[in-house]
C-alpha positions in Angstrom: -17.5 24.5 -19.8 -16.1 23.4 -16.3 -13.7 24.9 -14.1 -9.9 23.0 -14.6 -10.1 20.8 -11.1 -7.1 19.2 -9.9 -3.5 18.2 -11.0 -3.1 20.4 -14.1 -0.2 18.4 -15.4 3.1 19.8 -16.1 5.4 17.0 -15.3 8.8 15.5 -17.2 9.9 15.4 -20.2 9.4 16.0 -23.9 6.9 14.5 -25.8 8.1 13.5 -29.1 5.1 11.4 -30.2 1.8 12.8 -31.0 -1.4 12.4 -33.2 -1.3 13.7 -36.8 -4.1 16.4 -35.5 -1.7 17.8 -32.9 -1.1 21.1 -33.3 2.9 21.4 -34.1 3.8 24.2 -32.6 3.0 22.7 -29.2 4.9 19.4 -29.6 8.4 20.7 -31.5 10.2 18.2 -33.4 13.2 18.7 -35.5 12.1 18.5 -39.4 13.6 15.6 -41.4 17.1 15.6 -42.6 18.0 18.3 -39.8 21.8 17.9 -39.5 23.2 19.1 -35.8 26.3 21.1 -35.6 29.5 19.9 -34.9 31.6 20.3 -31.9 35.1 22.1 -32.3 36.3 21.8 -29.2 36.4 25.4 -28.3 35.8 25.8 -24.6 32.2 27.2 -24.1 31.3 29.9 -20.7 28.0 31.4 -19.3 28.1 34.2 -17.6 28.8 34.5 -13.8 30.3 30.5 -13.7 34.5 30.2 -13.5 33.6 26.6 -15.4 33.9 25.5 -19.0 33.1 22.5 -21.2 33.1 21.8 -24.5 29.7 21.5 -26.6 30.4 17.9 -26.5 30.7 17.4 -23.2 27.4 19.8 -23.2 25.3 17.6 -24.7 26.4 14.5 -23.7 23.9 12.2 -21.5 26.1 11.2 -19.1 27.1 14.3 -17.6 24.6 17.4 -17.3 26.6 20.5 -17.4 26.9 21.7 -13.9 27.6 25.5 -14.4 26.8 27.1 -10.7 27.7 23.8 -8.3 27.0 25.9 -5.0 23.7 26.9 -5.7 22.1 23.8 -4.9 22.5 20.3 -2.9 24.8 17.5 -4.2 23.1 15.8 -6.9 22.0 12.1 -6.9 24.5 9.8 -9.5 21.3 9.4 -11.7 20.7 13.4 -12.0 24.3 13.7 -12.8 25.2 11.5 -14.2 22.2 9.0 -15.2 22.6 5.2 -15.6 24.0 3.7 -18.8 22.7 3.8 -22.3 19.0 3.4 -21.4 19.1 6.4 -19.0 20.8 10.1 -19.0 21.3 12.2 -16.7 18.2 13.8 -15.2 19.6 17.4 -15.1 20.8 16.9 -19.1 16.7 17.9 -19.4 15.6 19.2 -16.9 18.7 21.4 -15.8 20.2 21.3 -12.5 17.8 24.1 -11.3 14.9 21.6 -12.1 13.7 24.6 -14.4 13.8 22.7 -17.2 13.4 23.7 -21.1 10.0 24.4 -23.3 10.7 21.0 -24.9 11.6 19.0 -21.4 9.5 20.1 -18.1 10.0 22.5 -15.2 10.1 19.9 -11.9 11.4 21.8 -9.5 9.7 22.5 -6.7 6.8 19.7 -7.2 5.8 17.2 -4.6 7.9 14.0 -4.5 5.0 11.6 -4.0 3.9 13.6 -7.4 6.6 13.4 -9.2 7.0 9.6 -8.3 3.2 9.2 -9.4 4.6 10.5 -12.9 6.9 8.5 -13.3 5.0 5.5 -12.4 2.5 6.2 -14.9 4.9 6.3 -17.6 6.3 2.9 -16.7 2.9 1.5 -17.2 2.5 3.1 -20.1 -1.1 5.3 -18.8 1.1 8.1 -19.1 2.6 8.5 -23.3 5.4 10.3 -24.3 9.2 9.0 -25.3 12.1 9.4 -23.9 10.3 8.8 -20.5 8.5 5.9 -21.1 12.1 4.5 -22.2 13.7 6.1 -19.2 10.9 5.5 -16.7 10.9 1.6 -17.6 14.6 1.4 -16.7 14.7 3.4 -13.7 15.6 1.6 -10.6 13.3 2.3 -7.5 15.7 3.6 -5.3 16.8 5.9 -8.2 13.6 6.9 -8.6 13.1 8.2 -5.1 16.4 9.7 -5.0 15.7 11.9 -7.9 12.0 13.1 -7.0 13.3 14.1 -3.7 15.9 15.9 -5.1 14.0 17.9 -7.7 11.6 18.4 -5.4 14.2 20.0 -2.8 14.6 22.8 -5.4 13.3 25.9 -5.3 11.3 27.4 -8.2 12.4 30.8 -9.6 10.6 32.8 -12.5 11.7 31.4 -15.8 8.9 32.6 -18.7 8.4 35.9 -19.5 4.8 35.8 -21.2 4.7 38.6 -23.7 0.9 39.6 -25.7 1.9 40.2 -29.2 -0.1 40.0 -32.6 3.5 38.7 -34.3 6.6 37.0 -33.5 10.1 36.5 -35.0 10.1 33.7 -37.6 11.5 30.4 -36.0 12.7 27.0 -37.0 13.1 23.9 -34.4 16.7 22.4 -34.1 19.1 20.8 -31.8 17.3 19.1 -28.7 13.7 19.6 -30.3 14.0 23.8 -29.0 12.4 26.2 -30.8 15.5 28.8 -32.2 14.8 32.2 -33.7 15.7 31.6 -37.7 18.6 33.1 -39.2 18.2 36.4 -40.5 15.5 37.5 -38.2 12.0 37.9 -39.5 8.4 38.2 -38.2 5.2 36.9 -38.7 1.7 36.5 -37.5 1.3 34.6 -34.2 -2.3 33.8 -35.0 -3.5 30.9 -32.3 -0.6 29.9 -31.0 2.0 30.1 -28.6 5.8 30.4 -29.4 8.3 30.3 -26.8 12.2 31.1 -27.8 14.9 31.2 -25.5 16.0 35.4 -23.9 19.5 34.0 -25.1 20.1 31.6 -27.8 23.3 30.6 -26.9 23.0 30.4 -23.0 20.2 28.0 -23.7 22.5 25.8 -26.2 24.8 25.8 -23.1 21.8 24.7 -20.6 22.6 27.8 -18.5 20.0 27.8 -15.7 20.5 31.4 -15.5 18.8 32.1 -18.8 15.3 31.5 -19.4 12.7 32.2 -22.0 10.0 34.7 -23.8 6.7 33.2 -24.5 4.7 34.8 -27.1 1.0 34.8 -26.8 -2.2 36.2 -28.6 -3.6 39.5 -27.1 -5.9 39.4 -24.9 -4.8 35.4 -23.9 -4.2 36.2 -20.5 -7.4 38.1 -19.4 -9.0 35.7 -20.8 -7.1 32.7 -19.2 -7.8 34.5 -15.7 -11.5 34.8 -16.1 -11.4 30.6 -17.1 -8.8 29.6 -14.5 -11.0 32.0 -11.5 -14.2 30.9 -12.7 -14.5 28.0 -15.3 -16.3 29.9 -17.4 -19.8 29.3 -18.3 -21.3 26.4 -16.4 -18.0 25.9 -14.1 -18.5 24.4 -10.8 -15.0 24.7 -9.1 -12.1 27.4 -9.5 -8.1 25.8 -9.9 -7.7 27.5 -6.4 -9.8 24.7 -4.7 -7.2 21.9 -5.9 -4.2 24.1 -6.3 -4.3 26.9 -4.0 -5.2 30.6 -4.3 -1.5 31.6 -5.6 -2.1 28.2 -8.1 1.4 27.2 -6.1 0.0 23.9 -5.5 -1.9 22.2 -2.0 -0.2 18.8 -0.4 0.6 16.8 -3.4 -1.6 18.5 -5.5 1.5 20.2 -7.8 2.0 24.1 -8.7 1.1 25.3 -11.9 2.0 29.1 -11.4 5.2 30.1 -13.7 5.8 26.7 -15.8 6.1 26.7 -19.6 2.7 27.6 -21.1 3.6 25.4 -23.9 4.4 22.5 -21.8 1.0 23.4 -19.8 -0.9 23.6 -23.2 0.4 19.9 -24.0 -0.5 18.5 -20.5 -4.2 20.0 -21.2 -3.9 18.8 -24.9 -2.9 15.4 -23.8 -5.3 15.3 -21.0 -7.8 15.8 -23.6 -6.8 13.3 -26.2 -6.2 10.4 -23.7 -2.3 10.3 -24.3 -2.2 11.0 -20.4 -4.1 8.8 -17.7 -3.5 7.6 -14.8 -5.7 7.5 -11.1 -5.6 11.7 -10.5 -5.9 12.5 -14.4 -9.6 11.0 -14.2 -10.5 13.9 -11.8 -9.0 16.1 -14.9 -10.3 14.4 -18.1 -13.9 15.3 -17.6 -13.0 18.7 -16.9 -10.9 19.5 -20.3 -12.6 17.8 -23.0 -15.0 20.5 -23.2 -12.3 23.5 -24.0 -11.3 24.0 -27.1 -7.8 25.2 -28.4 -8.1 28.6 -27.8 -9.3 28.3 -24.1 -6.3 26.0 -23.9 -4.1 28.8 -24.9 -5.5 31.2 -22.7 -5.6 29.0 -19.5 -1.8 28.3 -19.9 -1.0 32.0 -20.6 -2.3 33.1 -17.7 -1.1 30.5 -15.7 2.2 30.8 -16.8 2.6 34.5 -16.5 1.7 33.9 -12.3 4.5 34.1 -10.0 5.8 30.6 -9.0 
């Protein structure tokens, strides 16, 4: 197996569509029939923030909540605010820290010339995965730019805990394709996967970018991911450092991997693997993760994810 080379991708969006052999705890989708709660108007408050808004005004596209206003720069009308029916606001996703949730992407911090690559390669379609395809195909140019320069402005900040365990609280997937503890509480086996549930359930459902998540792993994932991600493993040629830096904090436009959503990483690799994601720098990529298997996959994005950003 070869060493992961350059561009590990983490960028934008969920991604709703997927093979049948897809393993479904990396791509959540909420199960048919799911009915979403209703709004009842009450004011809704996070922590820290003098602001309120209702759960409608929440989860509506055309306004991402804006909790903490003076922690960063004024944001562009199409993070805001977005542009008409065929595009929501950036920040509804991807918060206005750019940290983004397990089923979205963590952008902030990444290169502008990379995040405009992205973006370009879902609008030609090298690059699957709805809404972005949708969104990317009826994004101006100029709002384009505006928005990569502006994520990329931000400042990362930890965001994942990644927690070794052999079990995990059962979990259902509901409003906004997020993986929610079920009712009643629960546990069971974590076998080969990766389950990541918000530290608080209801600051989540309120897109606070003050509240992040807890990533469950299997033991002995991240060891594991460190001696792949330093050395390849058997037959590698190149460590990630080369392409993305010793701290894996990313090199020029090459972007940073270190701290992102393991699940989101474990997709990127997945769909790197299955040719759902293409493009000019994924070439250098391909090659490099069809040879892992799902397990390697898993350990690679635990480690990665548990790095400082």
């Amino acid at each position: 197996m070869k060493s992961l080379l350059i561009a590990l991708a983490l960028v934008l969006a969920p991604v709703l569509v997927f093979g049948a052999d897809a393993p479904p705890w990396a791509f959540p989708a909420r199960p048919p029939g799911f009915t979403p709660g209703t709004d009842d108007g009450t004011p809704k408050h996070v922590p820290g923030s003098a602001k309120t808004y209702t759960q409608a005004q929440i989860d509506s596209n055309a306004a991402a909540p804006d909790w903490f206003p003076e922690e960063h720069p004024p944001m562009p009308a199409v993070v805001a605010h977005g542009g008409g029916d065929a595009i929501p606001a950036c920040a509804k996703c991807h918060l206005v820290s750019g940290l983004g949730h397990p089923e979205s992407a963590g952008v902030a911090g990444l290169p502008a010339a990379y995040l405009l690559r992205q973006l370009g390669d879902f609008k030609s379609g090298v690059r699957k995965g709805q809404p972005m395809t949708r969104i990317s195909q009826a994004l101006s140019d100029e709002d384009a730019r505006a928005a990569s320069a502006w994520f990329a402005g931000l400042k990362p900040q930890p965001w994942v805990k990644v927690v070794e365990s052999a079990s995990v609280p059962q979990t259902f997937v509901g409003e906004g394709n997020m993986r929610v503890p079920a009712p009643g509480g629960g546990m069971e086996p974590l076998g080969n996967r990766i389950i990541e549930i918000p530290q608080d359930l209801v600051r989540a459902r309120n897109r606070d970018p003050h509240s992040g998540f807890v990533a469950y792993v299997p033991r002995g994932s991240i060891a594991k991911g460190k001696a792949l991600v330093e050395t390849g493993g058997s037959g590698a040629t190149i460590p990630c450092a080369i392409c993305h830096g010793a701290t894996l904090t990313g090199l020029a436009e090459v972007p940073s991997i270190a701290g992102r959503s393991p699940i989101y990483l474990f997709r990127q690799l997945y769909d790197l693997q299955t040719g759902d994601r293409a493009g000019t720098w994924t070439e250098l990529m391909h090659g490099v993760v069809i040879h892992l298997d799902e397990g390697e996959m898993i350990a690679i994005s635990a480690y990665v994810a548990s790095r400082e950003p």
